[in-house]
C-alpha angles and dihedrals in degrees: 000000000000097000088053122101115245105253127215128201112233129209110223091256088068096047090053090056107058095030085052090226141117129246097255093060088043092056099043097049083053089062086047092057094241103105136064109268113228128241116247113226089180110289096356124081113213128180134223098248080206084060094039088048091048099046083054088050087048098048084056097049091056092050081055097057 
């Protein structure tokens, strides 16, 4: 467990933050099975900052293709 990178769980506020959209577009690009899908810890959603990070990687990658 040594090679992994240490993960942090994110509030949506965070996300917003480094994707640069809203909610709304989070969540529906969540239905749409494009986005990350958070962790319940009961009634609070918190994201993988190493999904949230990857997902990132992956949208400019398509931008290079």
């Amino acid at each position: 467990m040594k090679d992994r990178p240490l993960d942090r769980l994110i509030k949506i506020e965070e996300v917003m933050a480094q994707v640069g959209m809203g909610k709304t577009k989070i969540y529906d690009l969540i239905q749409l099975e494009d986005f990350p899908i958070p962790i319940k810890l009961g009634r609070y959603s918190r994201w993988s900052q190493i999904e949230i990070q990857n997902w990132i990687e992956q949208q400019k990658q398509k931008r290079a293709a």
